[in-house]
Structures are given as structure tokens and as C-alpha cells.
PyMOL Python script that loads the backbone (N, CA, C, O; Angstrom):
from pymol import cmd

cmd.read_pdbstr("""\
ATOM      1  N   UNK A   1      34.489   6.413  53.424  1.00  0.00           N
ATOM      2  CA  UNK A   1      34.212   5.032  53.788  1.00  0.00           C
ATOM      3  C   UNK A   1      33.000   4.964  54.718  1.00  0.00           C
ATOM      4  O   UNK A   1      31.981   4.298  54.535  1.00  0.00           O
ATOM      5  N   UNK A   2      33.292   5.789  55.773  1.00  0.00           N
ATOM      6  CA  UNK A   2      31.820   6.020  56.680  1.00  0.00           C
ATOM      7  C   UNK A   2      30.259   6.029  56.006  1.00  0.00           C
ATOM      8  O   UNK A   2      29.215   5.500  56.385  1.00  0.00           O
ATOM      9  N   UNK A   3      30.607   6.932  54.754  1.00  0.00           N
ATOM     10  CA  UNK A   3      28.893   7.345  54.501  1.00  0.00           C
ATOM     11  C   UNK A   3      28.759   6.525  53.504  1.00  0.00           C
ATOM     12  O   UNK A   3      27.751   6.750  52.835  1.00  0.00           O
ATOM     13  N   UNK A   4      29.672   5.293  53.010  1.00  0.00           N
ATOM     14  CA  UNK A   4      29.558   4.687  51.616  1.00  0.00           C
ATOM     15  C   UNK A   4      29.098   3.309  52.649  1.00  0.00           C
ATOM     16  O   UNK A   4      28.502   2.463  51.981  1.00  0.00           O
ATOM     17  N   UNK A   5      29.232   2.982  53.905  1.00  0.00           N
ATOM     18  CA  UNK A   5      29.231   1.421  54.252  1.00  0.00           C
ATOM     19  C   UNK A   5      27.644   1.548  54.592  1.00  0.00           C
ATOM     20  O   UNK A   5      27.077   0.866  53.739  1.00  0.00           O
ATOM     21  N   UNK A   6      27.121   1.861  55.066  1.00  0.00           N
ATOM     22  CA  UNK A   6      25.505   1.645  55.112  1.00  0.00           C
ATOM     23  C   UNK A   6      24.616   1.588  54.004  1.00  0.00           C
ATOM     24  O   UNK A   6      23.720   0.768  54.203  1.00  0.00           O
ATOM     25  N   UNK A   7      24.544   2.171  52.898  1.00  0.00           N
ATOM     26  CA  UNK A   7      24.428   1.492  51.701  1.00  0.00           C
ATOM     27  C   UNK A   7      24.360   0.358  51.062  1.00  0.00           C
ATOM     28  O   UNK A   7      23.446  -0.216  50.470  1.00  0.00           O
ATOM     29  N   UNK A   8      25.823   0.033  51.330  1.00  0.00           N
ATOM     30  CA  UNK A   8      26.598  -1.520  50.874  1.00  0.00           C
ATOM     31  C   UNK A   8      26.330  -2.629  51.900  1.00  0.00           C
ATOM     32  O   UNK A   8      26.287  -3.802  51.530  1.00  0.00           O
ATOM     33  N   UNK A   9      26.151  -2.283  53.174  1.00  0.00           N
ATOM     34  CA  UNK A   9      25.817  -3.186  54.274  1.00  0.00           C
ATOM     35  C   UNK A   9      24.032  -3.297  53.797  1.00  0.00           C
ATOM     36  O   UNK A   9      23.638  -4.418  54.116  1.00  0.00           O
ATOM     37  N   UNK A  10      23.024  -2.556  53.216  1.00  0.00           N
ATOM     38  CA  UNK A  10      21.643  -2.508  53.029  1.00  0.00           C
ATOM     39  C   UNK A  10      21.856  -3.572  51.778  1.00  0.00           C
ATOM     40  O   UNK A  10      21.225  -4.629  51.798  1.00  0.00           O
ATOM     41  N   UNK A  11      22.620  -3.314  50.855  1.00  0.00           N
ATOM     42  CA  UNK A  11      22.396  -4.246  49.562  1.00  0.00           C
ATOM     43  C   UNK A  11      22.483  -5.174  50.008  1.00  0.00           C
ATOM     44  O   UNK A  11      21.515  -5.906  49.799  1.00  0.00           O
ATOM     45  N   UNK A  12      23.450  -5.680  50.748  1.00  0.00           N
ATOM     46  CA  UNK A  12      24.229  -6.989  50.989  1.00  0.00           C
ATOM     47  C   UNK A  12      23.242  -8.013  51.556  1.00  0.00           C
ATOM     48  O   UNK A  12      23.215  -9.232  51.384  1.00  0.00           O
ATOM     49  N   UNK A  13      22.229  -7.017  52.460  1.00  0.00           N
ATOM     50  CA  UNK A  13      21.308  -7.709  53.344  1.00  0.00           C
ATOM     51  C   UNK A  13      19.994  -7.954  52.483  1.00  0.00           C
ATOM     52  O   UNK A  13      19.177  -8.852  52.685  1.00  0.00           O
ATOM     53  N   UNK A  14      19.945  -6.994  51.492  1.00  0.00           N
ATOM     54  CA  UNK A  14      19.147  -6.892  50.478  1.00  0.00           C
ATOM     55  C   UNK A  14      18.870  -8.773  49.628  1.00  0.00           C
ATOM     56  O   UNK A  14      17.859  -9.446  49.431  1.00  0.00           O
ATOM     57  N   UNK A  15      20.286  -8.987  49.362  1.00  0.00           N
ATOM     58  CA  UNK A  15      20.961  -9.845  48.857  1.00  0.00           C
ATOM     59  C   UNK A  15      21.004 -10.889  49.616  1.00  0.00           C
ATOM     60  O   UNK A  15      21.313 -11.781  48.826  1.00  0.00           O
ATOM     61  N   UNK A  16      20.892 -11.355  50.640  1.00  0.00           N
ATOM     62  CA  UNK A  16      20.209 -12.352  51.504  1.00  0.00           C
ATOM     63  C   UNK A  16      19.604 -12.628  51.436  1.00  0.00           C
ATOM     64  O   UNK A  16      19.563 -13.853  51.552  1.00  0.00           O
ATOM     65  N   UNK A  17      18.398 -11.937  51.178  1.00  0.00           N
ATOM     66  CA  UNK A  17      16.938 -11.905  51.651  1.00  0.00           C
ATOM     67  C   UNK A  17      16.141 -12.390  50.258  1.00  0.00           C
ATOM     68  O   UNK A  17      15.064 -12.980  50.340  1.00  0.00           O
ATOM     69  N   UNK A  18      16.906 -12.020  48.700  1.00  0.00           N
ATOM     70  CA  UNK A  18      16.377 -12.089  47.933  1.00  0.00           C
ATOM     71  C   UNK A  18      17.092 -13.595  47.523  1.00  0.00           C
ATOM     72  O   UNK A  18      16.697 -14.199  46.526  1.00  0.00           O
ATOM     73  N   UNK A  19      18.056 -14.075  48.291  1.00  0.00           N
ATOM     74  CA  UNK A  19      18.688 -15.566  47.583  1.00  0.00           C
ATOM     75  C   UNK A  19      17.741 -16.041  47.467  1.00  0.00           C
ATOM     76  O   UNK A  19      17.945 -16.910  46.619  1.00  0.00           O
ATOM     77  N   UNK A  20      15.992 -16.112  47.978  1.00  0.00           N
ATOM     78  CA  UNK A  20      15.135 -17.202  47.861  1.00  0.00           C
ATOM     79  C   UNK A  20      14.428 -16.860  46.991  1.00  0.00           C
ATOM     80  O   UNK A  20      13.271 -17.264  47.103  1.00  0.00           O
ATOM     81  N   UNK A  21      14.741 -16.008  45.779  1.00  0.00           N
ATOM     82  CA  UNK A  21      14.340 -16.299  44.697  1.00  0.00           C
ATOM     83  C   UNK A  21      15.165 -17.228  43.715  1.00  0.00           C
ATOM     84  O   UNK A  21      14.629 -17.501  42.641  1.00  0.00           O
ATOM     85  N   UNK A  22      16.486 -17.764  44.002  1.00  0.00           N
ATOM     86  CA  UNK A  22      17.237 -18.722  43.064  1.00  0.00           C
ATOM     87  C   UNK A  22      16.856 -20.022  43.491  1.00  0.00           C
ATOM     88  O   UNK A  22      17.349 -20.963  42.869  1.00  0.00           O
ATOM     89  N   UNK A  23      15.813 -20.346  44.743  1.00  0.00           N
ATOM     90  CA  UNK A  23      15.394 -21.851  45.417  1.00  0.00           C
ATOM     91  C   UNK A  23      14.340 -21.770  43.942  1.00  0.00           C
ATOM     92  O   UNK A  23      14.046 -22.919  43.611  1.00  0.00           O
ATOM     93  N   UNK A  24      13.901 -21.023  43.280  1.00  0.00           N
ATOM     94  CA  UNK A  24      12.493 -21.215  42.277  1.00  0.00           C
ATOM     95  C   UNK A  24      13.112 -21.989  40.886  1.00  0.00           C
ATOM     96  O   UNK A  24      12.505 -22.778  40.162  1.00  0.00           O
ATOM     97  N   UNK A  25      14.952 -21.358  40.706  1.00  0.00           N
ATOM     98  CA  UNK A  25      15.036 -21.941  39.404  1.00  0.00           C
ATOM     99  C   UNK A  25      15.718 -23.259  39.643  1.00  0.00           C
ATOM    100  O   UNK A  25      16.138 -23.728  38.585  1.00  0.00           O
ATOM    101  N   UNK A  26      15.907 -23.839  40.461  1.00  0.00           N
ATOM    102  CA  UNK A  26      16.302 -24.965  41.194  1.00  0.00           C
ATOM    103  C   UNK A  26      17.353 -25.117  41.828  1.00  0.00           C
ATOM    104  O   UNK A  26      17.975 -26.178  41.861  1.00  0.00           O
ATOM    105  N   UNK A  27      17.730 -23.916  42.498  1.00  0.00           N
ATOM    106  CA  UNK A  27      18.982 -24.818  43.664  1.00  0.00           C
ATOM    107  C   UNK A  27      18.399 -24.596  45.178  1.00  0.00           C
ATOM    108  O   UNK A  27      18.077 -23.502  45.642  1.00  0.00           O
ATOM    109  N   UNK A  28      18.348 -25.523  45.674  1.00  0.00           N
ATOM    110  CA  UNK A  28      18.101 -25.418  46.683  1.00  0.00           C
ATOM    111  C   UNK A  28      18.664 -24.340  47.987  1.00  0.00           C
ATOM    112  O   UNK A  28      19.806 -23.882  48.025  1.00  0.00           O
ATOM    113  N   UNK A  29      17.794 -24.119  48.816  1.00  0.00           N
ATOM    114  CA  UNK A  29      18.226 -22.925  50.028  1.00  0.00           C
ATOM    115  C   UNK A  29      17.190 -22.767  50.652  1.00  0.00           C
ATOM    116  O   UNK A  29      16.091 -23.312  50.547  1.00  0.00           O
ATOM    117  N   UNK A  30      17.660 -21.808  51.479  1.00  0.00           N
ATOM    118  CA  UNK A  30      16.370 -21.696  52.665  1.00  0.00           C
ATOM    119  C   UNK A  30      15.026 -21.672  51.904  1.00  0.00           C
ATOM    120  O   UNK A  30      14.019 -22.246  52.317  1.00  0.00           O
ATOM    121  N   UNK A  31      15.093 -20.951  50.743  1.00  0.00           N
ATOM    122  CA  UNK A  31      13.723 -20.486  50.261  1.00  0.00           C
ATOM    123  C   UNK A  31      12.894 -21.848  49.958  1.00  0.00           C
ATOM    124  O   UNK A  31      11.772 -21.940  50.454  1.00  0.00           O
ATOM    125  N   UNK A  32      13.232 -22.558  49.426  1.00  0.00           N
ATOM    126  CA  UNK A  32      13.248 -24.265  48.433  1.00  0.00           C
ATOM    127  C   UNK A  32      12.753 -24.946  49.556  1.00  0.00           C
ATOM    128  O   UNK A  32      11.595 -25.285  49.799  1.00  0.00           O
ATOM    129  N   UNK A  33      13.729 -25.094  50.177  1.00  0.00           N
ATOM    130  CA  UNK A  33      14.271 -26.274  51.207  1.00  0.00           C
ATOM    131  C   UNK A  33      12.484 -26.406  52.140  1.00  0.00           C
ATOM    132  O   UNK A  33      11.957 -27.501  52.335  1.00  0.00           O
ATOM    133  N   UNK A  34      12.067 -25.541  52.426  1.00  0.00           N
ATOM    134  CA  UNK A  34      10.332 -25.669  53.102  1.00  0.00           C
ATOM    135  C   UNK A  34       9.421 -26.010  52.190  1.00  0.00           C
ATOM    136  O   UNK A  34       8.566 -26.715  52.726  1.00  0.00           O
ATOM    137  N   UNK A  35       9.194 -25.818  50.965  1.00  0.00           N
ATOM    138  CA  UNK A  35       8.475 -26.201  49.741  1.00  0.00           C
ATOM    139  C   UNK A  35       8.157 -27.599  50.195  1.00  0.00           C
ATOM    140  O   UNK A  35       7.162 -28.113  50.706  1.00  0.00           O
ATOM    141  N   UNK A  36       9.966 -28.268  49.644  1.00  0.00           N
ATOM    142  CA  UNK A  36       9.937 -29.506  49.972  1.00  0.00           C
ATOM    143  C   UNK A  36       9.751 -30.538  50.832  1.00  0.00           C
ATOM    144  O   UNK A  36       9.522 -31.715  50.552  1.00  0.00           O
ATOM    145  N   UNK A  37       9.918 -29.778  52.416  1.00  0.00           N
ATOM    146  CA  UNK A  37       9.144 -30.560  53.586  1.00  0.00           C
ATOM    147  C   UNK A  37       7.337 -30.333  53.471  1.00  0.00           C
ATOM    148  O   UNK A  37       6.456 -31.151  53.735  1.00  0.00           O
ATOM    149  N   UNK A  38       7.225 -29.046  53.027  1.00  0.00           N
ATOM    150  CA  UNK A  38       5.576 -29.180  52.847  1.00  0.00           C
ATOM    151  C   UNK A  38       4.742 -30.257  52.105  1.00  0.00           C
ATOM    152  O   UNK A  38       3.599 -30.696  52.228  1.00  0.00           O
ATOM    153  N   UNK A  39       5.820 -30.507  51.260  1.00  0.00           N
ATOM    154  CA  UNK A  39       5.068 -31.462  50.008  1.00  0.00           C
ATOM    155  C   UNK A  39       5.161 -32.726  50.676  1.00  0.00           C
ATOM    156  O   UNK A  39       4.317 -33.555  50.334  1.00  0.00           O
ATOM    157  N   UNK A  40       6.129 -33.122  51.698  1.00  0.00           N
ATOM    158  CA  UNK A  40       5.937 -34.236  52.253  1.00  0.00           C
ATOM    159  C   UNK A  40       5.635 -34.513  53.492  1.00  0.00           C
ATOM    160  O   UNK A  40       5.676 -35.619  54.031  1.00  0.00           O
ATOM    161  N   UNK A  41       5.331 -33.508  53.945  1.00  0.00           N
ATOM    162  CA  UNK A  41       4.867 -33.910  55.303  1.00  0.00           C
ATOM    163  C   UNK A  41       3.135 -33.101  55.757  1.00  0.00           C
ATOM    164  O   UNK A  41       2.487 -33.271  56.789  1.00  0.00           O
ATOM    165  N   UNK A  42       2.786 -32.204  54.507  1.00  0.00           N
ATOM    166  CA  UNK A  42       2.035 -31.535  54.676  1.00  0.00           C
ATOM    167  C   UNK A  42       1.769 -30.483  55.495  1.00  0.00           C
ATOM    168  O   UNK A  42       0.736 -29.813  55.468  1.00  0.00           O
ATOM    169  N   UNK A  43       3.028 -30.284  56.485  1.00  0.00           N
ATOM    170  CA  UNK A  43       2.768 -29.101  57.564  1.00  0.00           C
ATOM    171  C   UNK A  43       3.352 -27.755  56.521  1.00  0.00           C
ATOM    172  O   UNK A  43       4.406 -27.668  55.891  1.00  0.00           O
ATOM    173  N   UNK A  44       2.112 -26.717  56.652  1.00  0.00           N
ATOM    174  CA  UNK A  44       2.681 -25.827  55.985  1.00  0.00           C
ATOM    175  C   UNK A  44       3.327 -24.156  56.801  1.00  0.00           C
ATOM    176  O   UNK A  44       4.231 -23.418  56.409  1.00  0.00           O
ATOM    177  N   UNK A  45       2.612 -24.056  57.765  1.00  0.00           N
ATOM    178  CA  UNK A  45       3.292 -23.364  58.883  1.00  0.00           C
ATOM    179  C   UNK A  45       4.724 -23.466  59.709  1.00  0.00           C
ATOM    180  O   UNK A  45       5.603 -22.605  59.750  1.00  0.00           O
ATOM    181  N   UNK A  46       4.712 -24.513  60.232  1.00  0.00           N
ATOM    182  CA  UNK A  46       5.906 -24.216  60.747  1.00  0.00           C
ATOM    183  C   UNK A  46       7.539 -24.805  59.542  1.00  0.00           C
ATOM    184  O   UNK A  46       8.645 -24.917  60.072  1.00  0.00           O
ATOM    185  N   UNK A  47       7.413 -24.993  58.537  1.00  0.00           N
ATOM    186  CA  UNK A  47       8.884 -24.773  58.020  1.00  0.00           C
ATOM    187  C   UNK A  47       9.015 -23.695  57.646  1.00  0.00           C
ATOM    188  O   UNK A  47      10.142 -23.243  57.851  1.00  0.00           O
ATOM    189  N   UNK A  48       7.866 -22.613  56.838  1.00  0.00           N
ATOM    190  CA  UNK A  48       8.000 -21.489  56.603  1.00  0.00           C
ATOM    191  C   UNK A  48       8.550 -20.439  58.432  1.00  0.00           C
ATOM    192  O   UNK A  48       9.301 -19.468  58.525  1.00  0.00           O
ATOM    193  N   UNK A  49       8.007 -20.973  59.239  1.00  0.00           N
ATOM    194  CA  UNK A  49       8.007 -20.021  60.174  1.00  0.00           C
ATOM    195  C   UNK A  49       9.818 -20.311  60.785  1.00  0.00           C
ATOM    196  O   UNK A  49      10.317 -19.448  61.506  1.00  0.00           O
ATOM    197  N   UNK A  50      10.291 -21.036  60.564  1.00  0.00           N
ATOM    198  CA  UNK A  50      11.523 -22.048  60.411  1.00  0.00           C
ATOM    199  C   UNK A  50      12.342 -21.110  59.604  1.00  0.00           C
ATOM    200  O   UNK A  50      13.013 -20.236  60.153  1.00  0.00           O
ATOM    201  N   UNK A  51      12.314 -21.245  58.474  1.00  0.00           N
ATOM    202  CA  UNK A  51      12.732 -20.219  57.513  1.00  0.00           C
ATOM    203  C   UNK A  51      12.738 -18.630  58.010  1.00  0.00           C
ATOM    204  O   UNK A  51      13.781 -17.992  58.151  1.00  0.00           O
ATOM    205  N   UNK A  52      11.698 -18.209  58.199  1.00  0.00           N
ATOM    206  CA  UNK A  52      11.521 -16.995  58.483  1.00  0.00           C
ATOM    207  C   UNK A  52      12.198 -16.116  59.710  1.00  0.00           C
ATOM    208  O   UNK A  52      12.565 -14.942  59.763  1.00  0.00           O
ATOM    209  N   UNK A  53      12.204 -17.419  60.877  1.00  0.00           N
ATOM    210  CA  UNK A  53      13.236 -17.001  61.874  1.00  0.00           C
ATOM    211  C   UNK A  53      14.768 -17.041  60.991  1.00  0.00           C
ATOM    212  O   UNK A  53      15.374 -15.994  60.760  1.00  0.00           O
ATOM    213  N   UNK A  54      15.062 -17.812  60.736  1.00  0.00           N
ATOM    214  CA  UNK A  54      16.510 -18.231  60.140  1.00  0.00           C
ATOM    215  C   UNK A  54      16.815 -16.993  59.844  1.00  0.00           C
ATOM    216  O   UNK A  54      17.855 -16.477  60.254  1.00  0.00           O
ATOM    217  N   UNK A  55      15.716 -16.202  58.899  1.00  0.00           N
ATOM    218  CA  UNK A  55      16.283 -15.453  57.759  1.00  0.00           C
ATOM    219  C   UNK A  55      16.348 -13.876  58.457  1.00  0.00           C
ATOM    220  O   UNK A  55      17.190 -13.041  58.128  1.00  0.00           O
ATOM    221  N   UNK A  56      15.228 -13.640  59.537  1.00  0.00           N
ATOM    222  CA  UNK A  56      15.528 -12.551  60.907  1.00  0.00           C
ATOM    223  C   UNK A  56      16.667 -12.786  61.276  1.00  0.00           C
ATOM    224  O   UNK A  56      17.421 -11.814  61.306  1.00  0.00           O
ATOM    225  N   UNK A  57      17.332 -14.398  61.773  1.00  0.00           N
ATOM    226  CA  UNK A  57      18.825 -13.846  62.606  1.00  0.00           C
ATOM    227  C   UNK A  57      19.809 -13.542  61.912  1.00  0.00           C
ATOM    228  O   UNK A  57      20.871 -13.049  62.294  1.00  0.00           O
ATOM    229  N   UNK A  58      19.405 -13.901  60.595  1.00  0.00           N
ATOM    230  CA  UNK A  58      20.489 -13.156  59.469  1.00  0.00           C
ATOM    231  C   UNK A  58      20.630 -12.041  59.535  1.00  0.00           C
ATOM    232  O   UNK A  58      21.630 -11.556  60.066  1.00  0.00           O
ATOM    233  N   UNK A  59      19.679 -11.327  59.019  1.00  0.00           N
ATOM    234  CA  UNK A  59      19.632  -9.773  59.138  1.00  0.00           C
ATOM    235  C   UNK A  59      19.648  -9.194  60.109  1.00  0.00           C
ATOM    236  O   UNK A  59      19.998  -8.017  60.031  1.00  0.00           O
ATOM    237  N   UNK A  60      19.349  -9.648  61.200  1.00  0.00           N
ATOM    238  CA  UNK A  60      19.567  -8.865  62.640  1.00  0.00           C
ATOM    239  C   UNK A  60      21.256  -8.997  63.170  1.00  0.00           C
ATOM    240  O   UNK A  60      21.679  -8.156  63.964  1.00  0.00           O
ATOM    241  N   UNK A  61      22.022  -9.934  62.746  1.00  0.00           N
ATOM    242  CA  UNK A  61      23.075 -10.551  62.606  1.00  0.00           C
ATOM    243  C   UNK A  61      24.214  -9.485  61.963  1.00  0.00           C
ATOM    244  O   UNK A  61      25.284  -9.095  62.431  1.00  0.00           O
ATOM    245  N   UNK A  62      23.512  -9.172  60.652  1.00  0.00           N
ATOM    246  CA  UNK A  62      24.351  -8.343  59.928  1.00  0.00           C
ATOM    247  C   UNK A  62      24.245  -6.443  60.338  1.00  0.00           C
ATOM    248  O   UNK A  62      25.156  -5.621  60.432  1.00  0.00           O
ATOM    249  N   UNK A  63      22.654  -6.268  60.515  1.00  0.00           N
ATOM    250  CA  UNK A  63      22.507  -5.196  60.875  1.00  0.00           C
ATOM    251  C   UNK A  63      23.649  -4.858  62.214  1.00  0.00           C
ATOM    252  O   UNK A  63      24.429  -3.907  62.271  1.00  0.00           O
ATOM    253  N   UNK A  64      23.507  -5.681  62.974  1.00  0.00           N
ATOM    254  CA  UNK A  64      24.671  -5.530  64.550  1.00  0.00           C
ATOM    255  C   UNK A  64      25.793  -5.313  64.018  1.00  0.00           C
ATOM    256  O   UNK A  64      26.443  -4.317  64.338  1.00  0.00           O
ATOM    257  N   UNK A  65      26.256  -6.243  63.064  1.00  0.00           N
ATOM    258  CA  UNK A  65      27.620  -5.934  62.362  1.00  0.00           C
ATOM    259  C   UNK A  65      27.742  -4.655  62.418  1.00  0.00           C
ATOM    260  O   UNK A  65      28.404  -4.082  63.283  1.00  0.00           O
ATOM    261  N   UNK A  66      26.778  -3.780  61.009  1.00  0.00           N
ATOM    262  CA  UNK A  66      27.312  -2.945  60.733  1.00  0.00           C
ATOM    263  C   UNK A  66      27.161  -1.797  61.344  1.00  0.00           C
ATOM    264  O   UNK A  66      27.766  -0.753  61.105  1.00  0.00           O
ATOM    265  N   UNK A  67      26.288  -2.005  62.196  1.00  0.00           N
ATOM    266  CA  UNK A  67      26.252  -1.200  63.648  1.00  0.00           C
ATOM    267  C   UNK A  67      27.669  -0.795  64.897  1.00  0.00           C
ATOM    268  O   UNK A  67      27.952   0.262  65.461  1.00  0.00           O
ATOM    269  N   UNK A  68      28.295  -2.153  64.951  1.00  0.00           N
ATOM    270  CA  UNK A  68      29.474  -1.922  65.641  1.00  0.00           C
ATOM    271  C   UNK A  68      30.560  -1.208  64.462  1.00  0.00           C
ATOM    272  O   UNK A  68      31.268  -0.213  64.615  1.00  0.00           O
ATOM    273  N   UNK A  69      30.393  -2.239  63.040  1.00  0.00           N
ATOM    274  CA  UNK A  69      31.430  -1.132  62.244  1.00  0.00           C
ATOM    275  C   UNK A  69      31.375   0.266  62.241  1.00  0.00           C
ATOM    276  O   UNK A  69      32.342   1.012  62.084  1.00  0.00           O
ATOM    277  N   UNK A  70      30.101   0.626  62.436  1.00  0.00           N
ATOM    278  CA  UNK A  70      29.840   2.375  62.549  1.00  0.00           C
ATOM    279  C   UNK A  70      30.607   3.027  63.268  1.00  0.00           C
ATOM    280  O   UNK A  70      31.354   3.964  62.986  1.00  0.00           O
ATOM    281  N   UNK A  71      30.288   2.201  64.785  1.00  0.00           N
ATOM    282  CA  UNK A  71      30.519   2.805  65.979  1.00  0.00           C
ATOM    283  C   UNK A  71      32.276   2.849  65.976  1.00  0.00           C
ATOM    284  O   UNK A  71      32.794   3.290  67.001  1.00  0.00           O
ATOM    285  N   UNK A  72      33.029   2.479  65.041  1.00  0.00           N
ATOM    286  CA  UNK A  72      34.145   1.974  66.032  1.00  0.00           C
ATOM    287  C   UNK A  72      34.966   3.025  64.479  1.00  0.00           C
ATOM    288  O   UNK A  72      36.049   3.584  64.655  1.00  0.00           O
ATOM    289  N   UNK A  73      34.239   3.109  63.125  1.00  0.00           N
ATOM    290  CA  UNK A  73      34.529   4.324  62.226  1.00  0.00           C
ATOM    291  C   UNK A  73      34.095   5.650  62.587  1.00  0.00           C
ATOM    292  O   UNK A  73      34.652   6.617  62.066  1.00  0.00           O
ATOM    293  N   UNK A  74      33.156   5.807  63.429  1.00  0.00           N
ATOM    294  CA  UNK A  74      32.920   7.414  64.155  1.00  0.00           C
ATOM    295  C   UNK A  74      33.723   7.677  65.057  1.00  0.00           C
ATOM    296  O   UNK A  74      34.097   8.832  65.262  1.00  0.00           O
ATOM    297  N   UNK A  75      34.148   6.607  65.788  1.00  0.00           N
ATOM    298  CA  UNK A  75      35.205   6.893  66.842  1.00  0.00           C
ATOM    299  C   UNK A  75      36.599   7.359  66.359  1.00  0.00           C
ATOM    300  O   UNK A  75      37.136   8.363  66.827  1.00  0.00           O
ATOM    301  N   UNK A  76      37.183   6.560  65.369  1.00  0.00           N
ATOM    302  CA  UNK A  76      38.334   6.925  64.490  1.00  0.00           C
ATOM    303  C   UNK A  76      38.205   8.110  64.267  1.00  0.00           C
ATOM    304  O   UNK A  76      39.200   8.825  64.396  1.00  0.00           O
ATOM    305  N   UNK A  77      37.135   8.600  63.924  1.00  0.00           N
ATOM    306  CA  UNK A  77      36.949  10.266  63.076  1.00  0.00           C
ATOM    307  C   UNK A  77      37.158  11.041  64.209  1.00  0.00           C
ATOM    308  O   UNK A  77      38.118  11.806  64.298  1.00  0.00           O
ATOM    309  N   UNK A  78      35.751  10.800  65.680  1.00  0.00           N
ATOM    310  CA  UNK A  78      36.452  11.895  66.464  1.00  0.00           C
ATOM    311  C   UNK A  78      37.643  11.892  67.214  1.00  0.00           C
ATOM    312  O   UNK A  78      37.950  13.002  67.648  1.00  0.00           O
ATOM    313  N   UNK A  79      38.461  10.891  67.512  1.00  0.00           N
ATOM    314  CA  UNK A  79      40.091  10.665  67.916  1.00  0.00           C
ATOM    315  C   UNK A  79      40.986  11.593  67.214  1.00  0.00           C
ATOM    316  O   UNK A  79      41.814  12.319  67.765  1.00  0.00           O
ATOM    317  N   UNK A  80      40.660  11.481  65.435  1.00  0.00           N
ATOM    318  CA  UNK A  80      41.479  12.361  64.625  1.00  0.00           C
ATOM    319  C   UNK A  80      40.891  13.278  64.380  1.00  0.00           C
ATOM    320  O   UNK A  80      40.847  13.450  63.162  1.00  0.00           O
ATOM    321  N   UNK A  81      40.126  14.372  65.208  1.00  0.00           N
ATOM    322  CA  UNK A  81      39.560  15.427  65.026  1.00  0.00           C
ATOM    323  C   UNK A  81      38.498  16.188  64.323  1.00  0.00           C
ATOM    324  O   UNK A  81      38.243  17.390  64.392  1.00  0.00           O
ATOM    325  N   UNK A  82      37.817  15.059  63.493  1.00  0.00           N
ATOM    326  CA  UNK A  82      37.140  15.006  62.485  1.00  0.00           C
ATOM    327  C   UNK A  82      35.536  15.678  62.530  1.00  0.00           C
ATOM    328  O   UNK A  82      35.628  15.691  63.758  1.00  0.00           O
ATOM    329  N   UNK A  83      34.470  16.115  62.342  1.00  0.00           N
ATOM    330  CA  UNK A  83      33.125  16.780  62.104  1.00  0.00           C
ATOM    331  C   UNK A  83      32.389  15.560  61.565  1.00  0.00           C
ATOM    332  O   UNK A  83      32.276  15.100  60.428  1.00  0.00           O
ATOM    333  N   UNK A  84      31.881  15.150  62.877  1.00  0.00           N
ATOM    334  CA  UNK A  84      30.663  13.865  63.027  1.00  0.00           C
ATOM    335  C   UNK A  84      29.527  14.410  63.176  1.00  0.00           C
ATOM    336  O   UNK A  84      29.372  14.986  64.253  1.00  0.00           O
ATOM    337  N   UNK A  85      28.462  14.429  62.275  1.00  0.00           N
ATOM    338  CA  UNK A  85      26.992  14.916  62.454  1.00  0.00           C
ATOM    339  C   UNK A  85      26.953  16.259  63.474  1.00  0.00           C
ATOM    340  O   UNK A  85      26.256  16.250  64.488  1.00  0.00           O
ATOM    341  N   UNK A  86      27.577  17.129  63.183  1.00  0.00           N
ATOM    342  CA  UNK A  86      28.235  18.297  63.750  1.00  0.00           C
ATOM    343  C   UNK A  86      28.302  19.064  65.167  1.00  0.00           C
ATOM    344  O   UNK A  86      28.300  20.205  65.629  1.00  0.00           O
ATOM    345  N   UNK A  87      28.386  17.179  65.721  1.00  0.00           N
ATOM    346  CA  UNK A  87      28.702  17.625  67.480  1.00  0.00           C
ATOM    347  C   UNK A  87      29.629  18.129  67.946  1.00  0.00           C
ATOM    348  O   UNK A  87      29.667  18.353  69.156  1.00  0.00           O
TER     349      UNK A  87
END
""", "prot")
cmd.dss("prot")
cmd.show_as("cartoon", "prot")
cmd.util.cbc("prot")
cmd.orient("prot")
């Protein structure tokens, strides 16, 4: 479970990041959703930069996740006696 969740935690985030390619075939989302203030308000910087934070606290969000999940599955291992990166 340890060496399989960082992987699956990378896709997942992978998979976030790429939802703003389904704003192109028309459903709206973060990716979309700035297009459409650009077209009407003409500012083209800050909704993208709007977006772009959004989509950092995501991933920084999830990365922490699976950062504490690490920490708290290495601990399990050395409690039950286990050979962690062979300290």
C-alpha cells in the first residue's frame, strides 16, 4: 500500500490538472469559466491568474494530503517492526 499510494496520489493530481481540457468540449470549469469572463470583460490576465492560483491550492492541497498519508503509513511500518528505506 505504501509504495502503490504515490503513484495514485500523482495520477489523481494529474487528473485535476488535466479537467481543463473537458472546459474545450463544453462543460464548463475552471479551465472555461476565464475564457468566458475574457470575452466579456476583456481582462485577460487576471482570470487566468485566478485560475491558476485556484488550481496551485489544489495541488498543493493534495500533495500535503498525501504527504501526511505517508507519514502516518511509515510510522505503522516502524511500530510493527518493519524495513523503511533501510534505517
Amino acid at each position: 500500500m505504501r509504495n502503490s499510494l504515490p503513484p495514485l496520489f500523482n495520477e489523481f493530481i494529474m487528473l485535476v490538472k488535466e479537467t481543463s481540457i473537458v472546459g474545450y468540449v463544453g462543460i464548463y470549469d475552471l479551465g472555461k469559466i476565464p475564457g468566458l469572463i475574457q470575452s466579456r470583460t476583456f481582462d485577460y490576465l487576471f482570470p487566468l491568474l485566478i485560475a491558476a492560483v485556484f488550481y496551485l491550492v489544489v495541488v498543493l492541497a493534495l500533495t500535503k494530503v498525501l504527504h501526511i498519508i505517508e507519514k502516518k503509513l511509515g510510522k505503522s511500518d516502524r511500530n510493527r517492526g518493519g524495513v523503511t528505506n533501510g534505517k
